[in-house]
Structures are given as C-alpha cells and as structure tokens.
N, C-alpha and C positions, 0 to 999 in steps of 0.2 A: 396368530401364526406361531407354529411350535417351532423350536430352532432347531437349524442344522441339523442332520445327521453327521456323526463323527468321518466319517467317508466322506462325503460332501461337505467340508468345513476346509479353505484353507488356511494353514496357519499365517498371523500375523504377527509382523515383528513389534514390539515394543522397546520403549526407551529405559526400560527396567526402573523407573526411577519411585512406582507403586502401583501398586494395582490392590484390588478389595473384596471381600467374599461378603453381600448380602443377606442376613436372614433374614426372608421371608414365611410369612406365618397367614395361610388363609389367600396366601395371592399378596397380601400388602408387608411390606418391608418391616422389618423391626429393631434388627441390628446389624453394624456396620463392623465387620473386621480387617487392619489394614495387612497386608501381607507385603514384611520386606525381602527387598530384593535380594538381600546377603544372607538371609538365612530363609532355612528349609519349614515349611509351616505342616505341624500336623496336626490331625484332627482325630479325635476321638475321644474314648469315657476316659481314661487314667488320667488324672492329676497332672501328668509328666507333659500331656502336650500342648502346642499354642493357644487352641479352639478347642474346648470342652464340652462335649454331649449330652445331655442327660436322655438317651434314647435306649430302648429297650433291644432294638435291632440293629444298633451300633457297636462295634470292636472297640478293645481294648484302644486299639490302635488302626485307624481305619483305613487313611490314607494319606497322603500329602500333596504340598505343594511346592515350587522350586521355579527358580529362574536361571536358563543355559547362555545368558547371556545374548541371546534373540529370542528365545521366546518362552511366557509362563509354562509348564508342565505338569500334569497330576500323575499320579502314579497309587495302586491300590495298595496297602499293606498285606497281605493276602488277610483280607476280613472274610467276616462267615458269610455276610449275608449280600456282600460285595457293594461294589459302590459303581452308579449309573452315571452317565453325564449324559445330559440332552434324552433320558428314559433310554440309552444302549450300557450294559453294563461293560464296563472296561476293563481288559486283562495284561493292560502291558503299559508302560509308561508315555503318555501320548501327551500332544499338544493341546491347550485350552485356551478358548476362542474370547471374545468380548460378547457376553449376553449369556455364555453355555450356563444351563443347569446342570447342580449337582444334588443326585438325592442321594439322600443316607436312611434307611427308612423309610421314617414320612416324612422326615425332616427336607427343607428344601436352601441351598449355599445355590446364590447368582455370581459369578465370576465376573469384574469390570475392573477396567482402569480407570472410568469417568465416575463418580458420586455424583454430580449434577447430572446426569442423564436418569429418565425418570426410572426408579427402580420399583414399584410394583408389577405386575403380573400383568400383561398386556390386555384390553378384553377383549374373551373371548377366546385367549390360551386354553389350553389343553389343562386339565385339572384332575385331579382323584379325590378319592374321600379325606385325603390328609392335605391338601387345600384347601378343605372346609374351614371357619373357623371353629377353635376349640372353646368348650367353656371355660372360663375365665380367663380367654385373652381379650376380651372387649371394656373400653375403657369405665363401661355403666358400671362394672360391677366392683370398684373399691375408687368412688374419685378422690383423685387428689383434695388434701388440706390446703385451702388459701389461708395464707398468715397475714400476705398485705398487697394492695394493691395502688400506683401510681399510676397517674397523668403526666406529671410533669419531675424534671431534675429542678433544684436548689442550684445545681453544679452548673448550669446553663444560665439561672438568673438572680442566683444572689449576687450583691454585688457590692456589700459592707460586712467585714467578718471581725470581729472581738479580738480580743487575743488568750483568750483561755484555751487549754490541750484540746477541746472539740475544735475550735476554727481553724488549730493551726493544720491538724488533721487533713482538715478540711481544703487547705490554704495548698498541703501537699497533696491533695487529691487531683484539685485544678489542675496543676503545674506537669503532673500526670497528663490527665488529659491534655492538657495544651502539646503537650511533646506529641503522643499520638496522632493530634489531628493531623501534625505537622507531617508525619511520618503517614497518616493517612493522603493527603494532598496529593503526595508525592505517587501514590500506587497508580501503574500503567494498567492492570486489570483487575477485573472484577475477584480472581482468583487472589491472587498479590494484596489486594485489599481487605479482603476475607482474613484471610492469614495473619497479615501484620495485626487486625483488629485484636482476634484472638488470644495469640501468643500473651498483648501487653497487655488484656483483659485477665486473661487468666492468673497471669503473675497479681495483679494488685487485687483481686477481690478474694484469690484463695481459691479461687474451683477446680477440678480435677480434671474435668470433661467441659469442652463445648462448642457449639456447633453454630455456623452462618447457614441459615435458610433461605433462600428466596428465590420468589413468583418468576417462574421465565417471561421473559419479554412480552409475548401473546398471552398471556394471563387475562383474562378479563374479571373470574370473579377473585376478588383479594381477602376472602374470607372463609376459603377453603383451605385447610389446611392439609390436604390431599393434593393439591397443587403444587405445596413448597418441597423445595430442590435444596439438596444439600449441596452447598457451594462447596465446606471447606468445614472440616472437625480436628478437634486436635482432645488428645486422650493418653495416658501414660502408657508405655509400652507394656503391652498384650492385651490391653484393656479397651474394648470397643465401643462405639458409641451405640448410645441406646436412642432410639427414638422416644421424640415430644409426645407425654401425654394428648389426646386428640385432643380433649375437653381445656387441658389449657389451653394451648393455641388457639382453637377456635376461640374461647374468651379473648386471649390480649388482641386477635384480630379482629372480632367485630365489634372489642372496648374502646379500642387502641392506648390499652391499657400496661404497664410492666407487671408482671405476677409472682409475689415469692410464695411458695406453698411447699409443703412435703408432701410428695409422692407417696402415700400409701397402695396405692395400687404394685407396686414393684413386690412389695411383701407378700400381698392374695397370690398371683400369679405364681404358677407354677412353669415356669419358662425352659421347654426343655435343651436352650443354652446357658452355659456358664456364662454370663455376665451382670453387668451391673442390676440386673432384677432379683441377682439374689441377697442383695442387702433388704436389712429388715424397713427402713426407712429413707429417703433421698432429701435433700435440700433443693430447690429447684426456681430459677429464675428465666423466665421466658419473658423477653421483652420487644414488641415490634420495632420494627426498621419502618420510622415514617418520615415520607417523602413527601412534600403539603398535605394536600389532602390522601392521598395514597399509601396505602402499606405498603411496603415493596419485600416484607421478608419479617424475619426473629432473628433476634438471638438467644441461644438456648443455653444454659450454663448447668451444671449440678455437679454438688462434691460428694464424695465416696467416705469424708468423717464424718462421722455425725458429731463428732466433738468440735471441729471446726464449721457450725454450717454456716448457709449464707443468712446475711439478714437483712433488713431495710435500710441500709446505709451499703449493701453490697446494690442491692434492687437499685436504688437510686442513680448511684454511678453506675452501672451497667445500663438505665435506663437516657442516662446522658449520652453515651459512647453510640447506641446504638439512636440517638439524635443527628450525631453528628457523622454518622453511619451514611446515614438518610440524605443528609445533606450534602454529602460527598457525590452520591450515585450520578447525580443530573453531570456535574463538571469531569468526572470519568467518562460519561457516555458521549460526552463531547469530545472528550480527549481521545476513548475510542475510534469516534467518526473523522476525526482529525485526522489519525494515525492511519485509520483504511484510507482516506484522499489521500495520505500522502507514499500511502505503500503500489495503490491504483498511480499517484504520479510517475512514480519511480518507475513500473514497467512501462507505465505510457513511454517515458524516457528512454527504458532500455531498447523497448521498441527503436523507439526514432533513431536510436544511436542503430544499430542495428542496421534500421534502412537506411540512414545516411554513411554507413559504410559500404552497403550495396554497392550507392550512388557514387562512392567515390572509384568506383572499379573505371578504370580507363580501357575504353573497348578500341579493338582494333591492333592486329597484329602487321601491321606494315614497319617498318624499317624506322621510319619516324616519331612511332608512336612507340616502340621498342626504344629507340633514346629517351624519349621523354620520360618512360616507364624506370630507364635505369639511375636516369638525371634527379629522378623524386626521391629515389631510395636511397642515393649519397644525400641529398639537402636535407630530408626526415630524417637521417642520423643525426645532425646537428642541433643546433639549437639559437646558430645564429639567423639574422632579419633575413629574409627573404624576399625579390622581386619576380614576380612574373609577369610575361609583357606577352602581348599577342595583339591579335585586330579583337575589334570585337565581336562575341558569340563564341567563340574559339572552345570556351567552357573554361578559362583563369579559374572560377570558384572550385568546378570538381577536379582542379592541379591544385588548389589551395588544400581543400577537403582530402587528397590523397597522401599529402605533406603529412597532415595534421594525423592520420588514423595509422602511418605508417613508420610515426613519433612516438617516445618514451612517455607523450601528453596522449596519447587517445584515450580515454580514460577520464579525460579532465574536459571542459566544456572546448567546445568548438564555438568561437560568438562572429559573428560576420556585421559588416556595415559597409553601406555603398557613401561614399566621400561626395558624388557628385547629387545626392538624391535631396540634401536637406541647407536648409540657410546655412552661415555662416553662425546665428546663436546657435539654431539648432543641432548642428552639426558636435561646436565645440560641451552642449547640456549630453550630447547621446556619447561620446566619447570619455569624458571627464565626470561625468552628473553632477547634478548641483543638491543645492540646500534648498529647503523650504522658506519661501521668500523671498529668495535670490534674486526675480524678474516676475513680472506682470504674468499671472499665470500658473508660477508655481506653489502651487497648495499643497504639495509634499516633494519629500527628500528623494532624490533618483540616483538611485547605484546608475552609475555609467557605462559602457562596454570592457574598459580596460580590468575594473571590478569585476565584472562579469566573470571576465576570461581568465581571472586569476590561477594560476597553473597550465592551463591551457593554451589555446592559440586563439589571435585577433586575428580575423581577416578582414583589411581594409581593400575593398575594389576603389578603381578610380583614382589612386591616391594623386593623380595629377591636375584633383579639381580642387584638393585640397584650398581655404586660404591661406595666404601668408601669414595675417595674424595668430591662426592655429598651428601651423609648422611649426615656430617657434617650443612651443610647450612641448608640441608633441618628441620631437626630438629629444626634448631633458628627460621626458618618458624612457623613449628609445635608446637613451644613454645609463638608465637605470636609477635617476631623480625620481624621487618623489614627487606627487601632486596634488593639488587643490582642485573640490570638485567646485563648481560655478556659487561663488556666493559665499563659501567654504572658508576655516583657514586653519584647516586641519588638515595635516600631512598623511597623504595613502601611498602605501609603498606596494608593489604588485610584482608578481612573478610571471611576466607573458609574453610568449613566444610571438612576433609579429610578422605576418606572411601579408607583403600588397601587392596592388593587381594594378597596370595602365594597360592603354594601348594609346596612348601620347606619348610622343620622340619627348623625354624628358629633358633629356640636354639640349634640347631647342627652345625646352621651357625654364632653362635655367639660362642662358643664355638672355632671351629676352625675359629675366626678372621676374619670371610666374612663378619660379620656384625655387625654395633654397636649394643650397650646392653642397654645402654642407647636409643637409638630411636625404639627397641625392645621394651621395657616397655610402653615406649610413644606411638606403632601405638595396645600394647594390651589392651587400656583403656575396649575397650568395642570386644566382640569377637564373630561373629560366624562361627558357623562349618556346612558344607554345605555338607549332606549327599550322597554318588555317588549313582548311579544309581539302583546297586544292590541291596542297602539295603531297597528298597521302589519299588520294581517293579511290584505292582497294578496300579503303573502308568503310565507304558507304554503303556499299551492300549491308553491313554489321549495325554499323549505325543504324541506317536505317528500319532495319526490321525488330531492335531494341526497341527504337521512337515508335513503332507499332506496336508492338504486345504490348507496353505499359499503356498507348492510348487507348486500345481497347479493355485493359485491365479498368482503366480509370473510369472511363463514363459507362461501364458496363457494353460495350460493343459486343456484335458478334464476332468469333474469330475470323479474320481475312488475311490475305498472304497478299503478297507482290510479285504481280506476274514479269515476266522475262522481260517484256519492253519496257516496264513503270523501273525496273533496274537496272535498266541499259540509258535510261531518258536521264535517272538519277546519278550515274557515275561520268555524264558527259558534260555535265553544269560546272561552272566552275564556283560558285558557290560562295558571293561575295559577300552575306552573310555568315557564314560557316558553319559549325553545326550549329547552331540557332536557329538556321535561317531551313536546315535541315529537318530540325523538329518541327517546325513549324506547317514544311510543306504536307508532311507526312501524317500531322494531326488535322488538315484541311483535305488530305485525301481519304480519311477514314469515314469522314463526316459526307463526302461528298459519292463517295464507292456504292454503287447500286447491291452487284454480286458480292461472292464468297473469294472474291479478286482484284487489287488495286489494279486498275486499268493504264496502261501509256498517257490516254485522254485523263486520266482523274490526276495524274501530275500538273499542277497549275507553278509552275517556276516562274517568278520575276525575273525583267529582263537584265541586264545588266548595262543597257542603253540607257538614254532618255527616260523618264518616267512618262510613260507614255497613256498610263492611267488615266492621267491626267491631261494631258497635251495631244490626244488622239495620236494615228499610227504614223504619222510623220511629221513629226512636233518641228523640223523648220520650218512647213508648209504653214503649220496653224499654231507659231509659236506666240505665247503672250508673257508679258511680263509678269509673272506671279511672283509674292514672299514665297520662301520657305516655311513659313507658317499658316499660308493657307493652304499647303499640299502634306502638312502635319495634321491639320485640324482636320481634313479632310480622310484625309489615311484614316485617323482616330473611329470618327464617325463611321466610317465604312465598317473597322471593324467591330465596332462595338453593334453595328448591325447584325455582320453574320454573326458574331457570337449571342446575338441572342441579348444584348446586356449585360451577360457575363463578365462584371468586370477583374476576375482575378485571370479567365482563360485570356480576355482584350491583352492586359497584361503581360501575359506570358506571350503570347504572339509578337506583342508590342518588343520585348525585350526591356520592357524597363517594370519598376518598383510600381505596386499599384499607389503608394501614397504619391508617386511622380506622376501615373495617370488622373489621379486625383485632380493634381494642381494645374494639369495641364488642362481636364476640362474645365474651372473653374479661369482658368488664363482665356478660353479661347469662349467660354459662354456656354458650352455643349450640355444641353441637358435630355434624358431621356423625354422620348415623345408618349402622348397619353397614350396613344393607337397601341404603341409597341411592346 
C-alpha cells in the first residue's frame, strides 16, 4: 500500500523529543539519520549541510527539516528538480506524517519517529526503476574480513586472575561489567535497556557507532537478519548509523557466534549518501543477543578510526555484555507483564472508585433526605469519628460511602467491615492482621483493615456486636495509639478516618455492659440519623425505578417500567425493611413481570403481621410453637430456591454477608439438592 496523499494525510502531533529519516536503497533500509528537535536539518550535495547527497538530480541545497513545536515540517529550498513526498512534489512548507516518503531523484528518505517499526519497503509498494537494486550495493560483492570469531566470554567464566597489568585490566573490565548489569537490572524497558547497554558499551571498548537489534516478539525464524528491528543506536552527532553487513549477521546468527572482521565492503560501494560507507576500511564487531537456546537480537558496534580499531579483547567484552543482555530480557518481560497487570489494576480500580461514587449518590429529593444530604457535607468536612444509626436496610454504608467520597480522603481507599459477620479471633486477625504463625491457620502475614485504610476511611457496620475484648484496643486506635497486629510486637501507627454504623440503642447496651462507655462517647463525636423508609416515601417512586434500571442492567433484562398501580401499591407499604427490603421487592418483580410492565399483581410485599408464611393466614388459629431458627432455615432454603442457587443474589436478598450465609447453611445442614 502506497502512503497518503499529502491531502489526505492528517497531521500528527509529536513529542518532539526525535524523530529519523531512513535511507532506503532497493526497497531495504541502509542508513539511519537522527533529526534534532532544536535544530533545522538540511539536506543536500554542499558540504554545509546535515545529510549529504551524492546525487546527480539533487540541489546544492535541496530541502529541510524542522520542528514547530507540534509537529515535524519539510519545506523545499527552491531546488531544480524539486523534492516529492509520498510521489506529490511540494511547493510550500507542509506537515510530514509517520511513514511519508521523500524522493530526491532516485534517492529514497522514510520519515519516522519509531526505528523499531519495520523499516524496509512494504511488499508490494509502489516502486520505480530507482528501487531496484544497484550494482554494488549487494553484500556478495566485497565480503567483509573475519579477524576473529567467539563462543564464549573469559569475562563470564574466569574466575582466578594473576596479578600482572593483563589481569588487572581485566579485573577492571569485570568491575565494568558488573556496574552495568546492575544498571541493566534496573531498566523498566526494553528501550531504557538498549540505551543504558550502549552508552556504557561504547565508552569502554572505544566505538563510535552502535546499534541494539532485535527479533520482534512474533519472530519465528531467529536467523534472518531481515527480521531484526533497530531497538536503539547511538552515533556522534551528524553521523548516522549504517546498517549490518547481511553476511555477518547472518553468520553470528546461525553460529551464534561474536564476529570482529573489517568491513571492506564499505570501501567498493559507492553509496550515494554521505556516511560512514565512505571510509576506506571499518572495524566491526557484531555479536548475538542469546537467550538459552534462542537468539533474541545483535549487537552491532564499529569505529570510524582505523588507528583506534576494535580487536579481540573488545569482541570478548562486547560478547559478555550482550550475554548478559540475553539474560536480562526473560526478567524484563516479566517485569513488563507485571507492569501491564498492574496498570490493568489501576483502571480496574479507577473504575470501581468511579462506580462506587455513583453508588454513593443519595437518591431522593424529599425534605428528609435533603437534611441528611446537608448533615453529610458538614460531617465530610471533618475529620473527626463518626456514628450513623438507623434501623436496618436504611443503606448506613451508602451515608458512610457519601462521607467518605465527599472528604479531603476520597482519593485514598474506602475499606469497609461488617463487626457482627465474623468470630471474635476473626473479627480482632481482619481488623488488626496478624503475623505468620500467630494461630492454628496462619501460614502468612495479614495486613488488617485499619492498614488497609491508611489515609482513608474504615467503615465499621455493626459496631454494636463488637466484643468487649476488642473494644478495648480498638479505642487506643481510635485515640491515635499505635498497634500490634495478632502475634506481632511491632508497632503500626495509621492515619484513618473511622466512620460506624448500629441500629442498636447503644446506650441500653452500655448500660447493660455490652459496651464500653467510654468508646461510646468516642464513636459519638459526630452523629447521624438515617431516616427509614417510611418517613420520606415521596421517594419511592425514585427509588424504586433506580432498583430497576440497575436490575435489569445487571442480569441483562429487557427494559420494563412500572406501571401506575405497581407505584401506588409501592408508596403505600410502610416498609419495615426499608430500602433494602425495597430493592429486594423490585428485583423479585423483574424476575417474575411477564410484559414490558411491572404489574400491581407482580408487587409480592411482605406483610408486616404475623409471618404468615409460615403459620398459614391465620397464625392464631393454626398457631405452633416454632424456633426462630427453623423459620430462618426455612426462609434461607426458600430463597436459595428461587434464586436458582445463586448464592451471592440469596445474599443480597438475605441482607447479610455471603460468608454469614455460608455459616448459616453450614449451622442449620442446608445443602444444595442433586435435582436442583
């Protein structure tokens, strides 16, 4: 596919930080020019400018390049024979894309910001006679001089050294290295990797030029040397990189071998760019990137003295470096995949926080709910403890959840725990966390909730099932003590806002000795009262048709409405669940709705009598002495029937924690039946 038309091309912004002009020769790349961002690059035959032509149909001065600070530009010198981009020739200073070609002649400049993105000539592009190859640009015709060839570094496995000026050499060679790898370890990518490798490469062996290769990830054959991707080159300024002889790489790739040879080929060539091919002679060490059995890439090195060249004591260490290259890549790629799970966390997170601000939206414009709306935005400014009291269902967590997202903490974790859900160990290991070892059980260390919540808000539900044994601690918490998690005797100091929830008369339970009186005054600093259902039931309409969209959002329903009697039926209940007991009718009426209409009839409202469920319709007539717990067990079983088994929806209907449904069928025997 040929690129853009200049018309059809929008420009893209860049970060100006580099970008590169490819020469291509024949369709396949050959040298790499980098173009900075603070200065103007031009291109033509005089001496004077950045990128040198030797072209018969090129100007003095032909055209340039430039950065407006959003985006690369070319612009034409007025040349004779002008200059094309993407085969339209250009007359005015325009925008240039990622991929555009530019011809000069026959000569052929690829414009990119990436050098790993492959840079030969797509196949089956668009081509002339001057994308042929020329003779004597094919590697047959002057191969490179091998001088020497390795397997193996000294530098990796010697491991008793003399003390004469070779070892000591030698001794600072290591020490080199070893700084390196250290500094290799540390690269977060593959790029930053590349780079660092380089840089300290090139300073201790003396090279001028040199370049990281390697196989993109879907690679299969690792002995093509038409496959490798320039990671990352580094060259003295104005000075480009040249491409690997084919004929060595293929050698150190199918040897897997390090190669020092001189380039003669660079001398036959008549290359009609100014760079490094016009030296008479090159030094040249190419050495694979091996990963066990796998090549993963080169390193390519060569100097521009011939008085300084490289030699087999440069081959060796280069052939170490890019060992330890090799061996990097596996613990990168890991580190990579680490970094995507944990950047996929993070939105997962941002998400949830997101929807759990949703959630904390308090629906309902009645008078009622207007105070409690104005009552949350004075408590959120504070920072002191917090009580909220209500019946139950009332929704205390989404007044806790409102606190929390409308605090100088929304930003910081939200951790919630229900007080009445878990034993008395378990209660004090989920609050506190313990040590490994601590109790029968624990085979590791458990950060605790109040850890958790650090900077943020705890929200304790319940807090009036709390034990008394736990009160105690929890309060030096609450006082701003440090703590010991279970088994512990190391001191955790924490910064967390703590917001709790009853609908137990506290002070009857402090009274009769259920609770302290002291951590009572402490969790009343600041208090609200969370009105039920009843006393604001303009709201049920609102309510109620929220509890709809989302139930049909969730199990995929079709959309249905609520007809004029199913909300005359709803606003007359007094609703001694409250909205709990609201959600719950409302996701039993979606499930049970024939039409495109909740019906009066599909309202199933408990009564607020007798449990008559149970006790048939006139429970004096046909009264029997039952537990409470066999009209629990029974409830349980019922619902875990219509739900199907479901047991996080049981739960939800249930109003309690599914690990408290858990214990409960496990207390009363309930197990799913084979049929169901």
């Amino acid at each position: 596919m040929s690129p853009p038309a200049l018309d059809e091309a929008i420009p893209v912004e860049h970060n100006g930080d580099e970008a590169f002009l490819v020469a291509r020769d024949g369709g396949v790349w050959r040298d790499i020019f980098r173009l900075p961002a603070n200065l103007v690059t031009t291109i033509g035959r005089e001496p004077s400018n950045r990128i040198i032509l030797r072209e018969e149909k090129c100007s003095r001065r032909q055209c340039e390049l430039s950065y407006d600070d959003r985006y690369w530009m070319i612009r034409d010198l007025n040349s004779r024979n002008g200059t094309r981009v993407n085969g339209e020739r250009i007359v005015e200073r325009v925008p240039i894309h990622e991929g555009d070609v530019i011809r000069i002649g026959g000569l052929e400049l690829m414009f990119t910001t990436d050098i790993s993105r492959p840079l030969d000539q797509p196949a089956g592009g668009t081509g002339t006679d001057a994308d042929r190859p020329r003779s004597g640009d094919t590697d047959e015709d002057a191969e490179p001089q091998i001088i020497e060839r390795k397997s193996s570094s000294r530098y990796l496995t010697e491991s008793h050294l003399g003390s004469d000026s070779r070892d000591a050499s030698v001794r600072e060679a290591i020490a080199g290295l070893y700084q390196l790898v250290v500094r290799m370890v540390s690269a977060t990518s593959l790029r930053e990797l590349s780079e660092t490798v380089l840089e300290r490469l090139l300073e201790t062996v003396s090279a001028d030029i040199g370049a990281v290769l390697l196989f993109p990830a879907d690679t299969t054959n690792h002995t093509d040397p038409n496959e490798l991707r320039v990671m990352s080159y580094r060259a003295p300024e104005d000075a480009p990189y040249h491409k690997v002889s084919t004929t060595l790489s293929r050698l150190a790739l199918t040897e897997r071998e390090a190669i020092l040879a001189i380039d003669l080929g660079s001398a036959s060539t008549q290359s009609e760019f100014q760079t490094l091919s016009d030296m008479h002679a090159q030094s040249v060490i190419c050495a694979p990137i091996r990963c066990g059995q796998q090549i993963r890439g080169l390193l390519h090195l060569y100097s521009l003295d011939t008085t300084n060249s490289l030699d087999a004591e440069k081959l060796e260490y280069t052939l170490a470096v890019a060992d330890q290259f090799g061996m990097t890549l596996p613990n990168l790629s890991e580190k990579d995949q680490l970094t995507g799970e944990l950047e996929r966390a993070c939105d997962e997170n941002r998400s949830l926080r997101r929807l759990l601000e949703i959630e904390s939206d308090l629906l309902g414009n009645s008078r009622a709910m207007q105070s409690l709306r104005d009552t949350i935005a004075r408590v959120a400014s504070s920072d002191a403890t917090a009580l909220i009291r209500g019946e139950s269902g009332v929704g205390k967590e989404l007044v806790a959840r409102a606190i929390h997202f409308n605090s100088n903490r929304r930003d910081k974790p939200f951790v919630c725990l229900n007080c009445a859900a878990l034993t008395e160990s378990l209660l004090e290991s989920e609050l506190f966390g313990h040590e490994r070892g601590s109790f029968t059980g624990a085979t590791d260390k458990k950060i605790g909730k109040f850890e958790q919540a650090d900077q943020g808000t705890l929200f304790l539900d319940e807090v009036g099932e709390m034990p008394l044994s736990i009160q105690a601690k929890f309060l030096r918490v609450l006082e701003g003590h440090p703590f010991e998690r279970v088994g512990g005797n190391a001191n955790i100091k924490v910064d967390v806002r703590v917001v709790a929830a009853t609908n137990r008369e506290l002070e009857a339970a402090v009274d009769e000795g259920g609770f302290r009186k002291d951590l009572f005054f402490r969790l009343q600093i600041l208090e609200l009262l969370v009105p039920p259902l009843r006393e604001h039931l303009s709201d049920v309409p609102t309510l109620a048709n929220h509890f709809l969209e989302r139930c049909c959002q969730r199990i995929g329903h079709r959309k249905i409405a609520l007809s004029e009697g199913a909300i005359r039926k709803l606003t007359r209940h007094e609703w001694p669940g409250n909205v709990r007991e609201l959600r719950n009718v409302i996701e039993r009426a979606v499930v049970l709705a024939d039409g495109v209409e909740i019906l009066e009839a599909d309202i199933r409202l408990m009564s607020t009598a007798a449990p008559r469920a149970w006790l048939g319709e006139d429970p004096m007539l046909r009264y029997e002495p039952v537990a409470i717990e066999v009209i629990e067990s029974d409830h349980i079983r019922r619902t875990l029937k219509w739900t199907n088994w479901n047991k996080r929806e049981a739960s939800r209907i249930l109003g309690i924690n599914r690990s408290t449904l858990d214990r409960k069928l496990e207390r009363y025997g309930i197990q799913q039946p084979t049929s169901e």
